[in-house]
C-alpha positions as CSV (number, residue, x, y, z in Angstrom):
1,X,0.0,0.0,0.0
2,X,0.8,3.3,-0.5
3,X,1.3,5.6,2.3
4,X,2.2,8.8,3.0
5,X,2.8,10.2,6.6
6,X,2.0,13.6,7.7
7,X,3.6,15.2,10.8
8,X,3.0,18.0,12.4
9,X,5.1,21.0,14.5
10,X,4.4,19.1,18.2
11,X,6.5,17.0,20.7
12,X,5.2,14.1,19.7
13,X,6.9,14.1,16.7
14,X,9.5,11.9,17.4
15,X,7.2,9.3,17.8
16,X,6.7,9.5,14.0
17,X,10.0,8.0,13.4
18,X,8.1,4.7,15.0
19,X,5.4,4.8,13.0
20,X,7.4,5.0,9.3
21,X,9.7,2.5,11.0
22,X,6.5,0.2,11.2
23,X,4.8,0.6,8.0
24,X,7.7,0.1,6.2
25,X,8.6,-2.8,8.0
26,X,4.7,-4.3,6.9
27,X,6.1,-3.5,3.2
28,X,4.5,-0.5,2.5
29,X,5.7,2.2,0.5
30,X,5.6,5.1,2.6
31,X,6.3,9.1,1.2
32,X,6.9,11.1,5.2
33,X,5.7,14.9,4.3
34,X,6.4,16.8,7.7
35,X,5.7,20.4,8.1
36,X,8.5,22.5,8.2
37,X,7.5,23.0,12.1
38,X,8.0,19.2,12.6
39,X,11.8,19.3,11.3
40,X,12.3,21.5,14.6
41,X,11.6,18.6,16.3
42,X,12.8,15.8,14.5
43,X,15.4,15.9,11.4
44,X,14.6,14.8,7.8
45,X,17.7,12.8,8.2
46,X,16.1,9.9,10.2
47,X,13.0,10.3,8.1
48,X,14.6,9.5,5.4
49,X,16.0,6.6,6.6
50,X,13.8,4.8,7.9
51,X,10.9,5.7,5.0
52,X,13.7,5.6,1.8
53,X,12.2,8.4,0.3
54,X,13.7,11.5,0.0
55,X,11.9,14.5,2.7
56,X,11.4,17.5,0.5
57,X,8.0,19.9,2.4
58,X,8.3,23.1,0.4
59,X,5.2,24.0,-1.3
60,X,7.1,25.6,-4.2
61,X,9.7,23.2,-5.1
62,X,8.7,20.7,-8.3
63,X,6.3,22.9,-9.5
64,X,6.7,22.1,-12.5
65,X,5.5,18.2,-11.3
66,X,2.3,20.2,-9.8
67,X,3.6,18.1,-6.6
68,X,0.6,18.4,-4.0
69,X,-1.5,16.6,-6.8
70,X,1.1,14.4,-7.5
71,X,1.2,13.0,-4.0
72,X,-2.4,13.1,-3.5
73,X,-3.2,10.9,-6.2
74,X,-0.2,8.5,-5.4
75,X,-1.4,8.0,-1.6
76,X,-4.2,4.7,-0.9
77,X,-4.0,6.2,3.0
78,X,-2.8,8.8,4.7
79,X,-1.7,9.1,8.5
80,X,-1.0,12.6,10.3
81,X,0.7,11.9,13.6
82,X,0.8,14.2,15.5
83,X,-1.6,16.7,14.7
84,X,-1.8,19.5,16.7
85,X,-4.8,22.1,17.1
86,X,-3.4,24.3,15.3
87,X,-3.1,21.8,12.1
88,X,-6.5,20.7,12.9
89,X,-8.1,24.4,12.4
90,X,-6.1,25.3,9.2
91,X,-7.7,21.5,7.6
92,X,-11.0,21.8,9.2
93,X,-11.4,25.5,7.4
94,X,-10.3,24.3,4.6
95,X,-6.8,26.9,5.0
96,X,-3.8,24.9,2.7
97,X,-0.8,27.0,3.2
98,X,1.3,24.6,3.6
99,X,2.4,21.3,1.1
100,X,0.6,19.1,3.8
101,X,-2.6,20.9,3.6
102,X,-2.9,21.0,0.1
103,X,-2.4,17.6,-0.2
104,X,-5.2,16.7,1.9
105,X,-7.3,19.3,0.1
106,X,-6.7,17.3,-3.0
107,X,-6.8,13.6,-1.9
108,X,-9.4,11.2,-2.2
109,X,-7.3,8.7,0.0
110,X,-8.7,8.4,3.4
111,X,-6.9,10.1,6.2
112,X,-6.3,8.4,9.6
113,X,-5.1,11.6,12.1
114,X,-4.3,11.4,15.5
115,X,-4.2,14.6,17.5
116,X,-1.5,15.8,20.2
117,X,-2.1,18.6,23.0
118,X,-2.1,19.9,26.0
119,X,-6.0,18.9,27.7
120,X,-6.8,22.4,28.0
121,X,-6.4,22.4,24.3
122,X,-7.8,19.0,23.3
123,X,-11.0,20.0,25.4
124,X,-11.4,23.8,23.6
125,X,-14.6,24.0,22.2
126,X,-12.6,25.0,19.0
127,X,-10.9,22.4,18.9
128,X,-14.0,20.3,19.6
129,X,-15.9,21.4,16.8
130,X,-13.0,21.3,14.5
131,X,-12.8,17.4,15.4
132,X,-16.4,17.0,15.0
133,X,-16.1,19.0,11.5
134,X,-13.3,16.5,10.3
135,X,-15.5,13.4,11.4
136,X,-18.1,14.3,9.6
137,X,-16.6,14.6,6.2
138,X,-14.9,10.9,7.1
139,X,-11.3,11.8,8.3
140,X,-10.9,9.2,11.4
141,X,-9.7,10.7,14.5
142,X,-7.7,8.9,17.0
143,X,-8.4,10.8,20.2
144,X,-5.5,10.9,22.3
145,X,-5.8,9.1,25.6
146,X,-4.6,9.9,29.1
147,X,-1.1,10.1,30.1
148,X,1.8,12.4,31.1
149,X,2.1,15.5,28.9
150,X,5.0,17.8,28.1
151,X,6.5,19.3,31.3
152,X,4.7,18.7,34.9
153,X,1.1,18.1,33.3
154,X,-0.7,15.0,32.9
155,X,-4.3,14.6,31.6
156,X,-5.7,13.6,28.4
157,X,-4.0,14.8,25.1
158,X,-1.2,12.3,24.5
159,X,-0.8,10.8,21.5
160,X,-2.1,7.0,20.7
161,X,1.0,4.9,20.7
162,X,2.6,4.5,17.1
163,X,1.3,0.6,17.3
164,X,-2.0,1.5,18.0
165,X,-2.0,3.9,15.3
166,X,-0.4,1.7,12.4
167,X,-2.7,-1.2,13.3
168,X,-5.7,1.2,13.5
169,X,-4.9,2.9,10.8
170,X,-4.4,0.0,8.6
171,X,-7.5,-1.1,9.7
172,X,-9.4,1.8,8.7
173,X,-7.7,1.9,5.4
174,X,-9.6,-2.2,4.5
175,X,-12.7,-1.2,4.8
176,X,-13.2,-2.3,8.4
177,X,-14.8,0.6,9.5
178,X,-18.4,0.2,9.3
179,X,-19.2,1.7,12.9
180,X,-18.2,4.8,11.7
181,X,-21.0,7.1,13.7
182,X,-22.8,4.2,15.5
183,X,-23.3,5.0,19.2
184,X,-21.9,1.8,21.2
185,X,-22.9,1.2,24.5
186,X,-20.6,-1.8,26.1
187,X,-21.2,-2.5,29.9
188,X,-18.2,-5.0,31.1
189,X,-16.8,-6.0,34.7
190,X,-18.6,-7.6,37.7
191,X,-21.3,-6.1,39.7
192,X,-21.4,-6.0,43.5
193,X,-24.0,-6.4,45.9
194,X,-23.5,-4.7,49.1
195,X,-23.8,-6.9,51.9
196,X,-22.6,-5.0,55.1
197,X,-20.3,-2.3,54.7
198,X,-17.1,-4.5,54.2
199,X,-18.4,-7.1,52.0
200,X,-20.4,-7.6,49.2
201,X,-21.6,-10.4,46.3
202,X,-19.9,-10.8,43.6
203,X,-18.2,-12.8,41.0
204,X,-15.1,-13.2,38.8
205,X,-15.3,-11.2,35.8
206,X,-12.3,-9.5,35.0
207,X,-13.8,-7.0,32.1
208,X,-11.2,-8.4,29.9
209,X,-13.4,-8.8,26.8
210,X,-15.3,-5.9,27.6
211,X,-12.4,-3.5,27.6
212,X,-11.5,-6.1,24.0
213,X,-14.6,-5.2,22.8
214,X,-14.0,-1.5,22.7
215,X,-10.7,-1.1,21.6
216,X,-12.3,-3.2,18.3
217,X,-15.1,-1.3,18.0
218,X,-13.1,2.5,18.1
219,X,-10.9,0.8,15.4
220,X,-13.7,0.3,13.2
221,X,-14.7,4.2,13.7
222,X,-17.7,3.5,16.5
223,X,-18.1,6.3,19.1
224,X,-18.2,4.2,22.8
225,X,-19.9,4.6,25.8
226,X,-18.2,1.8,28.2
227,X,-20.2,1.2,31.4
228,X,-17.2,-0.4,33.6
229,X,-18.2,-2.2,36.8
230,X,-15.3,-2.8,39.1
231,X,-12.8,-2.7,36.6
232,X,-9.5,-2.2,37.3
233,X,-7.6,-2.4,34.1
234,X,-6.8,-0.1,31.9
235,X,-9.8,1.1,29.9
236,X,-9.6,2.1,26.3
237,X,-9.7,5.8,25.5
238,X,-13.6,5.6,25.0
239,X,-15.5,8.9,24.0
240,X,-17.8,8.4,27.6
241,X,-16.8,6.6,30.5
242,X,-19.3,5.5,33.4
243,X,-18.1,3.9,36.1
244,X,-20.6,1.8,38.3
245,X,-20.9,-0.9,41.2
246,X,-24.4,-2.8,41.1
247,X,-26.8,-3.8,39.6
248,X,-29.1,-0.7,40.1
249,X,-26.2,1.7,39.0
250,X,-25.6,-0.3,35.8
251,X,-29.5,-0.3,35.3
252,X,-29.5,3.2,35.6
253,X,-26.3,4.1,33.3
254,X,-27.7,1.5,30.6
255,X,-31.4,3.6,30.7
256,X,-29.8,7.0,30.6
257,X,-27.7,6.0,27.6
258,X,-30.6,3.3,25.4
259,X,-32.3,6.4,23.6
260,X,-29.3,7.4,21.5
261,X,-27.9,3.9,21.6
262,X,-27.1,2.0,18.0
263,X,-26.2,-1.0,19.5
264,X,-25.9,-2.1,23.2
265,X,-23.5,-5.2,24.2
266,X,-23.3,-6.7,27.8
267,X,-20.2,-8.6,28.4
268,X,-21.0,-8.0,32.1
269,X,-21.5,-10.4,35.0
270,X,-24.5,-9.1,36.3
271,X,-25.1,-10.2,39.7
272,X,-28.7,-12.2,40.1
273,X,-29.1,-11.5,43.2
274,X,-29.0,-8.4,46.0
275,X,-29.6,-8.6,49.8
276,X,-33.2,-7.9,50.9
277,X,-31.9,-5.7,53.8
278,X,-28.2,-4.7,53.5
279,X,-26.3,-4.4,57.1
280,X,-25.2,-1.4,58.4
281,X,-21.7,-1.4,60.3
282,X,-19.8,-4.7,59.3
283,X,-21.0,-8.3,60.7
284,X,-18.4,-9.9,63.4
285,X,-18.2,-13.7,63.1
286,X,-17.9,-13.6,66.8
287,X,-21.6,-12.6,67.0
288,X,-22.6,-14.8,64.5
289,X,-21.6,-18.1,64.6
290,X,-24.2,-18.9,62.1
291,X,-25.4,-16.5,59.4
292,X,-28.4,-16.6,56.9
293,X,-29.2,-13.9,53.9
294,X,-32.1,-13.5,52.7
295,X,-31.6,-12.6,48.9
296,X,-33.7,-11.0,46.2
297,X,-33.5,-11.6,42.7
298,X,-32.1,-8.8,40.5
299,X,-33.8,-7.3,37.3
300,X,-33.0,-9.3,33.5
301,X,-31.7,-6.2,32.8
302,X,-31.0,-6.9,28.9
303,X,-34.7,-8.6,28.9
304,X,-36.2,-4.8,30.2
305,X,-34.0,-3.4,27.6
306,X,-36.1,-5.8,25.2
307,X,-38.9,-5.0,26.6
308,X,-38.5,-1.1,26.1
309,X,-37.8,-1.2,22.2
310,X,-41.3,-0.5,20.2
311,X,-41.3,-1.9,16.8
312,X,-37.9,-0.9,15.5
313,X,-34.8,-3.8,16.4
314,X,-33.4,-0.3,18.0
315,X,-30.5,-0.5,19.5
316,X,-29.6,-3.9,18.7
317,X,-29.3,-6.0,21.7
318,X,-25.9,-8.4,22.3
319,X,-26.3,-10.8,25.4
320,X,-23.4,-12.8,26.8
321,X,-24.2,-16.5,28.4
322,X,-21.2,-17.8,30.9
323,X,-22.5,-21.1,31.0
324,X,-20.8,-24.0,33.2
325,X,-20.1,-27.3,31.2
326,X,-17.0,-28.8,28.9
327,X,-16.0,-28.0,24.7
328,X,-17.2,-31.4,24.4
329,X,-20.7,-30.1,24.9
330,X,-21.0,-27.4,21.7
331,X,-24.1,-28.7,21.0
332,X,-25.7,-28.2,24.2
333,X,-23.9,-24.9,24.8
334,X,-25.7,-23.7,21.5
335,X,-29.0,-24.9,22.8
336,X,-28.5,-22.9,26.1
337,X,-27.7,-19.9,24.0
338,X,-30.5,-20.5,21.7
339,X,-33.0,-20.4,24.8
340,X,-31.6,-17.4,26.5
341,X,-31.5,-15.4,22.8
342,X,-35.5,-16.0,22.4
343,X,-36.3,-16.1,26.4
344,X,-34.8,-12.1,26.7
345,X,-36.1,-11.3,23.1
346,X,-32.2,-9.6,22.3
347,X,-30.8,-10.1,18.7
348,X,-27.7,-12.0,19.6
349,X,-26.1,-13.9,22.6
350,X,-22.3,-14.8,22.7
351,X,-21.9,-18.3,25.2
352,X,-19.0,-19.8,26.4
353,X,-18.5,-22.4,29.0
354,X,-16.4,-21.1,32.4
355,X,-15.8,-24.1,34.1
356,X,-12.4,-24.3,36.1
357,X,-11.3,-20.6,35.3
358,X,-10.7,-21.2,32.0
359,X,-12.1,-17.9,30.6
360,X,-12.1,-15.1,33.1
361,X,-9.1,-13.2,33.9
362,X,-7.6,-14.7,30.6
363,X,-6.0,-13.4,27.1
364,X,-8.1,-15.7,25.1
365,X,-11.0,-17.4,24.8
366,X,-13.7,-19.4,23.0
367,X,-17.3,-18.6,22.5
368,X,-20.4,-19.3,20.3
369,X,-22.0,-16.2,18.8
370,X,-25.6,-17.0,18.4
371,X,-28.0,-15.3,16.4
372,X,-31.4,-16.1,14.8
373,X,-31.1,-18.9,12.0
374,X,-27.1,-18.3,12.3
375,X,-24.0,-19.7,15.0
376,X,-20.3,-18.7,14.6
377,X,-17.9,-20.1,17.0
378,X,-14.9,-18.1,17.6
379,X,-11.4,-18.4,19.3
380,X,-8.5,-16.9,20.0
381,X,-7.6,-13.7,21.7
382,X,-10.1,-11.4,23.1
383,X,-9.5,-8.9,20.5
384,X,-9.9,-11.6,17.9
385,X,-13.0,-12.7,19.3
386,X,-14.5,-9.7,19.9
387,X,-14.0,-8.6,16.5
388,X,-16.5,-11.7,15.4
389,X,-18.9,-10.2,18.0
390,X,-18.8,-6.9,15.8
391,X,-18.9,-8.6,12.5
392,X,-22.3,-10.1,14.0
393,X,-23.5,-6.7,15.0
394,X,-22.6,-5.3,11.7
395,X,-25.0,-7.7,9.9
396,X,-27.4,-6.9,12.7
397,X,-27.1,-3.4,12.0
398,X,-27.5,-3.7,8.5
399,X,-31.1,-5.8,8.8
């Protein structure tokens, strides 16, 4: 493929170097076109190196080859990292003063960019709307996730890791992008149900294919609300965040969010039951030798969510079953799913069987992803897997 990487005047630029390094490492051909801002903060020198292509950013040398055309019809993707606000203004308004800008005004190829900034920059409405403006005519944005800035600062604003943004990006460029504007909501992690102020039900999810889940769907251009409950991993850098605890919390996130929802998925271990009365203080074993709970069952809260769509299939609805048995037992674990698709009236249910701590807490996994008239069975990482979940919802999406 051919690729051409833009870079921009900011301190993420020697990053950049990573990301040509990469690509041309895939066996791409890759063009680096850097602003002349960016060669204050890294030399052409290295970028030539490591892309083979001689660095050349003036605007009026080649004329004669009408160059910004040139390299706009040569390019099948382009990638600016970093962008900074300022770039992002001068493209969103259309303003190509530089060789950079004109080449994007003329291209057809699509653009991957991932912004770099201080957060008091990244969250200027300016800036906000020039990202929405960019969106809407197709450029993908990588928002920048949460980290240490430049100086003391720390905060969101730092650039996606050059990885991320090669496999991302590559992504985008395949056609793998057909969330592009569809509102995800994906609730992951375990609930809890209080039982005195030290203790509590719950269970063993981890929120690992939750948090897989996400990261594949913002590579295939989704905007993500992530409902985490009790997560402590590291959570993708999601357009909304909710954090929550039980049952009634997540119930309460998930209603707030259904009405502008495409698509809601529940990877969550939702706890079935709650503690009719809840102690107060903490219970002493020495006091009770002997202890009974009286429990209360929990709401279905996926088959409420059913319940609460009209006519339209709006949002699509993705169950998960953990389901306690063996692999030597497919057919049966398809049955289960099968039951528990038409019993809480959602459009898809992804099973797997969790016996002897196979699945949570781990890299990889299997599942069945069942919908009507249709089971895929999927393995591998969580990524991997969770990338068949979206190819599912895709088709869902699509009627």
């Amino acid at each position: 493929m051919r690729i051409l990487v833009g870079i921009t005047g900011g301190i993420a630029a020697y990053k950049s170097a990573n990301i040509v390094r990469l690509l041309t490492e895939a066996g791409h051909s890759v063009k680096v076109l850097p602003t002349q801002n960016a060669l204050k903060f890294i030399g052409s020198a290295t970028l030539e190196a490591l892309s083979h292509n001689n660095i050349d950013p003036d605007l009026y040398t080649q004329v004669a080859d009408v160059k910004h055309i040139k390299l706009a019809q040569e390019a099948d993707l382009i990638i600016v990292a970093p962008a900074t606000a300022a770039f992002l203004a001068r493209y969103a308004s259309g303003f190509a003063d530089d060789l950079l800008t004109n080449v994007l005004m003329a291209t057809e190829a699509k653009v991957v960019i991932a912004p770099a900034m201080h957060t008091a920059m990244w969250d200027h409405p300016a800036t906000k709307e020039n990202v929405k403006t960019l969106t809407n005519r197709g450029v993908h944005i990588l928002s920048p996730e949460a980290g240490r800035l430049t100086g003391n600062d720390t905060g969101v604003g730092r650039m996606v890791e050059p990885e991320d943004i090669v496999r991302r990006a590559l992504l985008f460029s395949e056609g793998v992008d057909q969330l592009v504007g569809k509102q995800i909501i994906i609730a992951a992690g375990g609930t809890r149900e209080v039982i005195d102020e030290v203790r509590f039900i719950g269970n063993h999810s981890s929120g690992k294919q939750g948090i897989a889940l996400a990261q594949a769907a913002l590579d295939r251009g989704a905007e993500v609300t992530f409902i985490a409950a009790n997560i402590d991993l590291p959570i993708p850098n999601v357009q909304r965040l909710i954090r929550v605890a039980s049952v009634s919390d997540l119930d309460n996130a998930l209603q707030l969010a259904f009405d502008s929802a495409d698509a809601i998925i529940m990877p969550a271990a939702v706890s079935d039951y709650r503690l009719a009365n809840p102690i107060e203080g903490k219970l002493h074993r020495s006091e009770n030798p002997e202890l009974e709970l009286h429990l209360l069952s929990n709401p279905d809260l996926l088959s409420e969510l059913s319940k609460k769509r009209i006519s339209s299939k709006k949002p699509v609805l993705i169950g998960f079953a953990a389901e306690v048995g063996s692999d030597d037992q497919v057919q049966s674990l398809e049955s289960l799913a099968k039951k528990k698709l038409h019993g809480k009236g959602v459009d898809a249910i992804v099973a797997n069987w969790v016996s002897r701590g196979v699945v949570f807490g781990q890299d990889d996994t299997e599942v069945l992803v069942v919908t009507e008239g249709h089971t895929t069975k999927a393995s591998g990482s969580k990524y991997d897997v969770a990338n068949t979940i979206l190819d599912s919802l895709y088709t869902l999406l699509e009627g």
